[in-house]
C-alpha positions as CSV (number, residue, x, y, z in Angstrom):
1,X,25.8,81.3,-6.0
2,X,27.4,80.3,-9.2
3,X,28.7,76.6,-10.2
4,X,28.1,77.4,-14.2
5,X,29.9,74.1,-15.9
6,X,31.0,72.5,-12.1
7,X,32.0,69.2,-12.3
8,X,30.2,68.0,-8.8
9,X,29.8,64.3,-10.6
10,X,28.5,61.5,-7.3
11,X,29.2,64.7,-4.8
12,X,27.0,64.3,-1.5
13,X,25.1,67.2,-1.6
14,X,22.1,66.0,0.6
15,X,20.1,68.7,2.0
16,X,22.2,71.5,0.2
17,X,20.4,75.0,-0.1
18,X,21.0,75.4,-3.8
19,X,18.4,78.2,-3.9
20,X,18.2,80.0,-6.6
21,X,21.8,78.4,-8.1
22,X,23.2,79.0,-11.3
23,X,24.2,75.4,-12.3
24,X,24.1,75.9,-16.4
25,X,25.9,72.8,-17.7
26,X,27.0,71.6,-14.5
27,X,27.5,67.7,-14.3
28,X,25.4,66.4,-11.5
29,X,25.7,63.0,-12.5
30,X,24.9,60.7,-9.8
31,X,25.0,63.5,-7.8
32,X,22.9,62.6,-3.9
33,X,20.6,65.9,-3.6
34,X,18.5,64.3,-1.5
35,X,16.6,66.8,0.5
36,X,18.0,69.4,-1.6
37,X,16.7,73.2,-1.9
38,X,17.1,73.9,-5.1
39,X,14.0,76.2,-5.6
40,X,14.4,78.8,-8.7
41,X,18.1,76.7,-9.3
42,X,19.3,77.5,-12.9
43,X,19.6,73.9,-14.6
44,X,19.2,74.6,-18.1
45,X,21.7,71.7,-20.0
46,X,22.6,70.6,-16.3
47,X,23.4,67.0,-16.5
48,X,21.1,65.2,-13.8
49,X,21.8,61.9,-14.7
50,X,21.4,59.3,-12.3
51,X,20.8,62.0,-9.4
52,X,19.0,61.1,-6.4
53,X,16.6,63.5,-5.8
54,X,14.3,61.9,-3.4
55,X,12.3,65.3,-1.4
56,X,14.7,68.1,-3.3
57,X,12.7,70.9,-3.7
58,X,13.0,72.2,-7.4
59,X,9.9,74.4,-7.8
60,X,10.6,77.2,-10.0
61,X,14.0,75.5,-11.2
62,X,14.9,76.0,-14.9
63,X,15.4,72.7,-16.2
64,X,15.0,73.5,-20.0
65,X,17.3,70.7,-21.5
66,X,18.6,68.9,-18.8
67,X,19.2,65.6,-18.7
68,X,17.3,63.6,-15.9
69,X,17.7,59.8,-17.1
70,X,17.9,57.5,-14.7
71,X,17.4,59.9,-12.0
72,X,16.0,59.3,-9.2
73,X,12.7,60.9,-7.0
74,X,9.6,60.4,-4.9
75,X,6.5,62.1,-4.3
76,X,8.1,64.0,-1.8
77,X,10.3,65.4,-4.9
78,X,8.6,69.1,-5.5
79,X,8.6,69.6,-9.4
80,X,8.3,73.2,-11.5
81,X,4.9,74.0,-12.5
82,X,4.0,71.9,-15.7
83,X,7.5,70.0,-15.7
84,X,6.8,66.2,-16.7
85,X,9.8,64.4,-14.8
86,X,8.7,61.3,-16.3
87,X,8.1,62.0,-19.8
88,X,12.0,63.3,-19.0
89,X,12.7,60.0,-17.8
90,X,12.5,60.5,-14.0
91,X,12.5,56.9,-12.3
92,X,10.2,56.9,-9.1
93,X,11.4,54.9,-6.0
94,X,9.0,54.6,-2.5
């Protein structure tokens, strides 16, 4: 599935299967992903900002310069291997 450059900013995409996604430089800003499959997604220079991403899978997701301010997650969020979401700036909620 492509959405290269959508503009899906506050969309209510809880529980989407965004598997394996091409979302390069979408805005997701504020976007609800909330339970959201995006495992292998294709983030790089996404905008993230402000998401909720609170159990969204995004192992294996490309997130090479996206912007996660103020985002949103858990630790039921699923991270790629050796991403630092809060050295990216990643807020955790319970």
């Amino acid at each position: 599935m492509s959405l290269e450059g959508a503009f899906l900013f506050g969309a209510n995409l809880k529980g989407a299967d965004l598997k394996d996604a091409n979302l390069k430089g979408a805005d997701l800003e504020d976007t609800d992903l909330s339970g959201a499959d995006l495992k292998g997604a294709f983030l790089f220079v996404a905008n993230l900002e402000g998401a909720f991403l609170f159990r969204a899978n995004l192992k294996g997701a490309d997130l090479e310069r996206a912007l996660l301010a103020g985002a949103k997650a858990d630790e039921d969020t699923a991270w790629p291997e050796g991403f630092d979401p809060k050295a990216a700036g990643v807020i955790f909620e319970d």
